[in-house]
VEXMI-882201 format. One record per residue (C-alpha): x, y, z; residue number from 0; residue in one letter. Coordinates in pm, whole numbers, plus 50000, padded with zeros to 5 digits. Layout:
@xx: X&yy: Y&zz: Z&nr: NUM&rest: A
...
***
This chain:
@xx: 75020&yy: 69808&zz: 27498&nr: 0&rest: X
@xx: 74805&yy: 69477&zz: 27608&nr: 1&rest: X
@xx: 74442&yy: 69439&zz: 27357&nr: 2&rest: X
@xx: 74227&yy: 69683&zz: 27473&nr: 3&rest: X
@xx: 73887&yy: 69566&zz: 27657&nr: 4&rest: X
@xx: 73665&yy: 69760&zz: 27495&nr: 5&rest: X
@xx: 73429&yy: 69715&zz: 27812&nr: 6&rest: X
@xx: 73606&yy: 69967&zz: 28003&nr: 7&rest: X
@xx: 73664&yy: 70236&zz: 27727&nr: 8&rest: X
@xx: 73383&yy: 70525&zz: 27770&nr: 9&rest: X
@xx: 73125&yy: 70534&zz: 27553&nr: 10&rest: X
@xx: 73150&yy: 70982&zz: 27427&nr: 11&rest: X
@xx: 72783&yy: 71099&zz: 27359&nr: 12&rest: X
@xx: 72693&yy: 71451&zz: 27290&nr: 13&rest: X
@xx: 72903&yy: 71687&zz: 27084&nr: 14&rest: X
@xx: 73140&yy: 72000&zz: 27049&nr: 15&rest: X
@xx: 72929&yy: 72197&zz: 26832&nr: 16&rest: X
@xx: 72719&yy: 72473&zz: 26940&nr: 17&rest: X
@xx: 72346&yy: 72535&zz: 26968&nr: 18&rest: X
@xx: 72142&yy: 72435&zz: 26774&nr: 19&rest: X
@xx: 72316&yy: 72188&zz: 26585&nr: 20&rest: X
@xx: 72503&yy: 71960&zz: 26911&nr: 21&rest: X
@xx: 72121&yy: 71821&zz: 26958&nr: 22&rest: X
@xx: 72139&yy: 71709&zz: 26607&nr: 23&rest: X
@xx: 72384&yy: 71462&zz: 26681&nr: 24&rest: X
@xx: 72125&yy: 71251&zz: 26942&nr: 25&rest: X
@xx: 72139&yy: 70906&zz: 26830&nr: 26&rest: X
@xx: 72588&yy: 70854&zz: 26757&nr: 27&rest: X
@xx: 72807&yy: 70727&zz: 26995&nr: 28&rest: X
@xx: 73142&yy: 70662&zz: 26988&nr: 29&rest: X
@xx: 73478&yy: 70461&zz: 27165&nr: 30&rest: X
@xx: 73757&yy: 70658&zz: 27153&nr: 31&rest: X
@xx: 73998&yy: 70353&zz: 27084&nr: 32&rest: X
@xx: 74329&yy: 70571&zz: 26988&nr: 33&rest: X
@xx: 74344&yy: 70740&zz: 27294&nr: 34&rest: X
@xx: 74217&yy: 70420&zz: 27509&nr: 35&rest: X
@xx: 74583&yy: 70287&zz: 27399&nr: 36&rest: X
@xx: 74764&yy: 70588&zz: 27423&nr: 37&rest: X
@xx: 74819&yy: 70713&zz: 27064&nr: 38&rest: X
@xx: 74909&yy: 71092&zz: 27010&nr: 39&rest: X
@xx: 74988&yy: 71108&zz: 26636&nr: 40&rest: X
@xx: 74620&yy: 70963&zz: 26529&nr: 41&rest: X
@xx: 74277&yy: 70913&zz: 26599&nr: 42&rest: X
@xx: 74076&yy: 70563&zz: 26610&nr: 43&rest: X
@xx: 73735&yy: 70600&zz: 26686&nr: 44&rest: X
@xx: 73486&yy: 70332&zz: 26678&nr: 45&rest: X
@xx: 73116&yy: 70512&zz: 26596&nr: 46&rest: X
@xx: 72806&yy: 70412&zz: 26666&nr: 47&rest: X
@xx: 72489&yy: 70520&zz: 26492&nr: 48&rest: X
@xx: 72141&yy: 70442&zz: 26627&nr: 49&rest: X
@xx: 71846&yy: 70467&zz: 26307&nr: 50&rest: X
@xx: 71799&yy: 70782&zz: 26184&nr: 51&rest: X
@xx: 72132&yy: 70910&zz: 26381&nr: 52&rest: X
@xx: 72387&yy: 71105&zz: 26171&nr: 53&rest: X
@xx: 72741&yy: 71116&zz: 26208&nr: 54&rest: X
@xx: 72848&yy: 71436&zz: 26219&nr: 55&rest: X
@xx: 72720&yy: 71772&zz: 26036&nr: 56&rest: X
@xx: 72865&yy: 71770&zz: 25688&nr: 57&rest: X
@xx: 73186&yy: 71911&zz: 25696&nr: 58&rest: X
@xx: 73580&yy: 71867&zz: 25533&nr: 59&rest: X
@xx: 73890&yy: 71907&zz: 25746&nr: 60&rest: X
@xx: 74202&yy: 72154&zz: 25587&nr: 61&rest: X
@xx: 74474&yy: 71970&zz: 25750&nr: 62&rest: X
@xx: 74347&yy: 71612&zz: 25877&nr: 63&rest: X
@xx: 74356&yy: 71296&zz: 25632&nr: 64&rest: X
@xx: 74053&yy: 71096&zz: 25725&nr: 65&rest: X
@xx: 73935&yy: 70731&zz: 25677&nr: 66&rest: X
@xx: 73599&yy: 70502&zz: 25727&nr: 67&rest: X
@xx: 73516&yy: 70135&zz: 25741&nr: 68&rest: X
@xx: 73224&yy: 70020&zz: 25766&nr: 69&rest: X
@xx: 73196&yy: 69679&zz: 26016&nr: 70&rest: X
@xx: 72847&yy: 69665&zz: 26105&nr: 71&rest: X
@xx: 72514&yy: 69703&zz: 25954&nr: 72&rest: X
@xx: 72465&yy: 70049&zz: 25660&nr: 73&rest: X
@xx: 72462&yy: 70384&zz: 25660&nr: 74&rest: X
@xx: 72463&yy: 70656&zz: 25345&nr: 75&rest: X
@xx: 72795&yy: 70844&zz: 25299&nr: 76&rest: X
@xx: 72664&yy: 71187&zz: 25212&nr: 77&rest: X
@xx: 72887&yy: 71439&zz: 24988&nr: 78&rest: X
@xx: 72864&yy: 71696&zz: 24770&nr: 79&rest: X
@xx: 72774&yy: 71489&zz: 24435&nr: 80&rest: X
@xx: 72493&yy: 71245&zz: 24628&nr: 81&rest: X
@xx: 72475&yy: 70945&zz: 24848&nr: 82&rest: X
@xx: 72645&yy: 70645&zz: 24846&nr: 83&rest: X
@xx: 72521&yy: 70308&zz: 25044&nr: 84&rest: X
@xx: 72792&yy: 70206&zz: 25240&nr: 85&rest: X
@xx: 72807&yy: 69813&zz: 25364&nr: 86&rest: X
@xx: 72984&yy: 69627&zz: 25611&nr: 87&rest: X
@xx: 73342&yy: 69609&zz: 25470&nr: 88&rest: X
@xx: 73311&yy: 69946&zz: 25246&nr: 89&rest: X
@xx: 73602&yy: 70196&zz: 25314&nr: 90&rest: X
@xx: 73620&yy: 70549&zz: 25221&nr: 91&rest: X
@xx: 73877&yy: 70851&zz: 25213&nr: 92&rest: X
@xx: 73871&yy: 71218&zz: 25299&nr: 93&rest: X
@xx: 74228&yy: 71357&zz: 25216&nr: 94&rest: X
@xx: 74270&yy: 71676&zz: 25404&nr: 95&rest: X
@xx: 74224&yy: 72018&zz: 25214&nr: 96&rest: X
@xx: 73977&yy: 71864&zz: 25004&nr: 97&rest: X
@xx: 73679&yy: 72075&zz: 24989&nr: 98&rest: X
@xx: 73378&yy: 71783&zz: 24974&nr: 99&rest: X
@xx: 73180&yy: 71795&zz: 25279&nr: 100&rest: X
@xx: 73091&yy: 71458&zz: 25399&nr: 101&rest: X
@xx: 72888&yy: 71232&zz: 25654&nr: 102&rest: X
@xx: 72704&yy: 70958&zz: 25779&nr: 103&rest: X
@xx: 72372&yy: 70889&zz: 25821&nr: 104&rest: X
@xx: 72140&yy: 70568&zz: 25922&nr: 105&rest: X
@xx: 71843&yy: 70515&zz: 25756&nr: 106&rest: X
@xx: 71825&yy: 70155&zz: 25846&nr: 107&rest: X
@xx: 71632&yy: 69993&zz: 26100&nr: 108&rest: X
@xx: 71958&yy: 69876&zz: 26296&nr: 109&rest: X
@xx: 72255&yy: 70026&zz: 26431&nr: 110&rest: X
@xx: 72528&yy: 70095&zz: 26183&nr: 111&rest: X
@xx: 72867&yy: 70091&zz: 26348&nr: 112&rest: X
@xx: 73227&yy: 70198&zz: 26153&nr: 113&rest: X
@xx: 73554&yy: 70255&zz: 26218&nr: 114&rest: X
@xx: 73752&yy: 70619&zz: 26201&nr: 115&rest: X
@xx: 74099&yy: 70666&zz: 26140&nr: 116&rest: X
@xx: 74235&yy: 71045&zz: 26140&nr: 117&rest: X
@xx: 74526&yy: 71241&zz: 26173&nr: 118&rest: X
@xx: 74550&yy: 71491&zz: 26422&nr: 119&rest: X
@xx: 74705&yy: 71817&zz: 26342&nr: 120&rest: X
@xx: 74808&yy: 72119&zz: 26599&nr: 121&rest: X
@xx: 74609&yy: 72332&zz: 26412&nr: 122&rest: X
@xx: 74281&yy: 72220&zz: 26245&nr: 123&rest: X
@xx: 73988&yy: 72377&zz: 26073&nr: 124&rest: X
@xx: 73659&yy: 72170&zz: 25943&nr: 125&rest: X
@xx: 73378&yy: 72369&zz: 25742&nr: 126&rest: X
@xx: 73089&yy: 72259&zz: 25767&nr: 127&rest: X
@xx: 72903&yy: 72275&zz: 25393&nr: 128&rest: X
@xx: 72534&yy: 72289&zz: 25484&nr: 129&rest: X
@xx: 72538&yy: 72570&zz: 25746&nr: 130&rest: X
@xx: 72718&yy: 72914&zz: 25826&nr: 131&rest: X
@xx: 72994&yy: 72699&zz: 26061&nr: 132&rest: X
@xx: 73355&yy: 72632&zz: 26051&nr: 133&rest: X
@xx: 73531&yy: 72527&zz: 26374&nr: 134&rest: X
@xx: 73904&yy: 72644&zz: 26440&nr: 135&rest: X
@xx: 74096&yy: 72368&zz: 26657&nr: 136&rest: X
@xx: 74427&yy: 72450&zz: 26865&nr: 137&rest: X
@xx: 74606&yy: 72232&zz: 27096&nr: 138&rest: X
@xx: 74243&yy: 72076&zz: 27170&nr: 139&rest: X
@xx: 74053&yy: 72448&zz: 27236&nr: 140&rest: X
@xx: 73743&yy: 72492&zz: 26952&nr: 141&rest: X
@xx: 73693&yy: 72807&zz: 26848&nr: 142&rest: X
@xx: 73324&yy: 72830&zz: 26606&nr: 143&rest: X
@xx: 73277&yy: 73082&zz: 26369&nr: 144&rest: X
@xx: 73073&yy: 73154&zz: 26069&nr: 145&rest: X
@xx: 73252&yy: 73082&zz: 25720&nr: 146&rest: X
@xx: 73379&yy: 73487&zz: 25672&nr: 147&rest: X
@xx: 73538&yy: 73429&zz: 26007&nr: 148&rest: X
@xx: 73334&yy: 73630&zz: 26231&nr: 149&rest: X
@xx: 73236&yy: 73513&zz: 26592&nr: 150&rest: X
@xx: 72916&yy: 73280&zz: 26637&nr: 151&rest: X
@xx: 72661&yy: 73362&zz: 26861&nr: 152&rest: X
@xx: 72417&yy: 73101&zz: 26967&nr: 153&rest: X
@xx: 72075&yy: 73168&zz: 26872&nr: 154&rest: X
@xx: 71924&yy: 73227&zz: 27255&nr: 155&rest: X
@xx: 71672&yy: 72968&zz: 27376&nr: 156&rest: X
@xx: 71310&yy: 73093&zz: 27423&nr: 157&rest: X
@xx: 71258&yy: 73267&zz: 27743&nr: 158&rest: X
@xx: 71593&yy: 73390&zz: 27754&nr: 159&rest: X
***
């Protein structure tokens, strides 16, 4: 496949999760640069996080290898044993099935911007470490639950 133009890959905004924690995620952007060129076995995904944006909620994948470099500005890399201040160039490494939640956040005053490199499974399942949440991905279809496994419900807006 020809270099991609990034100019005419779609900038993804907004998220899978459910209410309330999608309007956490105001602030990240991303390219989806794997499936721009075509690639089925892997993901590429260039992200973009505005100040004070976070990446994702913290969460670890069962079956997906996942990988992170940093080309643009900083951002914190948050796990389970603290924070680490990730720079232009750093890399990082989530091997699937390892139980450490992790994400990204910007505290700087600029945009942060890094590149994400993940294996895509049939079947996947992320839990999400700082809230009742797993997600249960097959064949593209998310199913959320709460970590035992049964459904989740939404809180209901006001008014409702």
């Amino acid at each position: 496949m020809p270099k991609l133009d990034l100019s005419t890959v779609p900038v993804k905004t907004g998220s899978i999760y459910p209410a309330p924690y999608a309007a956490q995620m105001q602030g990240r952007s991303s390219l989806r640069l794997g499936a721009a060129g075509g690639l089925s076995q892997f993901g590429v995904n260039l992200v973009t996080l505005l100040p004070g944006a976070l990446s994702s909620l913290r969460h670890w994948h069962l079956n997906e290898d996942e990988f992170v470099m940093v080309i643009e500005g900083e951002c914190l890399l948050v796990e389970d044993a603290g924070e680490t201040l990730m720079q232009a160039g750093d890399c990082a490494a989530f091997p699937a099935g390892r139980p450490d939640g992790h994400h990204f956040i910007n505290r700087s005053e600029r945009p942060a911007r890094f590149l994400v490199v993940g294996s895509r499974a049939v079947h996947e399942v992320a839990t999400y470490s700082d809230v009742d949440l797993k997600v249960t991905i097959t064949e593209g279809q998310a199913l959320f639950t709460h970590h035992d496994g049964t459904a989740y419900v939404p809180p209901k807006e006001d008014g409702q």
